[in-house]
Phi, psi and omega in degrees: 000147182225129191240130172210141173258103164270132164230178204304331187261018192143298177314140189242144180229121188230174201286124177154315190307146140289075210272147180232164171282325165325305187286294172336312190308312216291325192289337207075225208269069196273157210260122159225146222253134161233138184286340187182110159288137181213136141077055157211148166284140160264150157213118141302162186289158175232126188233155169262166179314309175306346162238043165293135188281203194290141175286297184295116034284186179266185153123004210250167220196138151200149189254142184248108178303320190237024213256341193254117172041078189041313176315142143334156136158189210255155188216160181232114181275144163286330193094018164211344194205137174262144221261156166248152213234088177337123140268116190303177169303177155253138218314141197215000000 
């Protein structure tokens, strides 16, 4: 699997690196791209509607406490608006 981090002033941390929160801290704020999950739990950041950040770019993926009509889900950005991610029965 290959994780490369980008930030804000340019830098790239690619797999090998030691990324730390310290070093993130240092860099600002980064965008990180992963080609593929496997054999992992993913948890998205959890935002209420009123502090959701910028849809843009699009692709970006976050859970909404309030976001479908008040109910919990997962939104997806288009890069102008986040998407409600249809969620299903629960798990049996």
């Amino acid at each position: 699997m290959t994780i490369t981090a980008t930030v804000t002033p340019g830098f790239t941390y690619e797999t090998g690196v030691d990324i730390t929160s310290t070093n993130l801290n240092q860099l600002g704020k980064p965008t990180v791209t992963i080609d593929e999950i496997s054999g992992a739990i993913m948890t998205l950041k959890s935002y209420a509607i009123e502090g959701v950040p910028s849809a843009s770019p699009a692709g970006q993926m976050i859970y909404v406490t309030d976001g479908n009509a008040g109910a919990a889900t997962v939104a997806v950005s288009d890069g102008s608006n986040w998407k409600v991610v249809a969620l299903g029965a629960t798990i049996s």
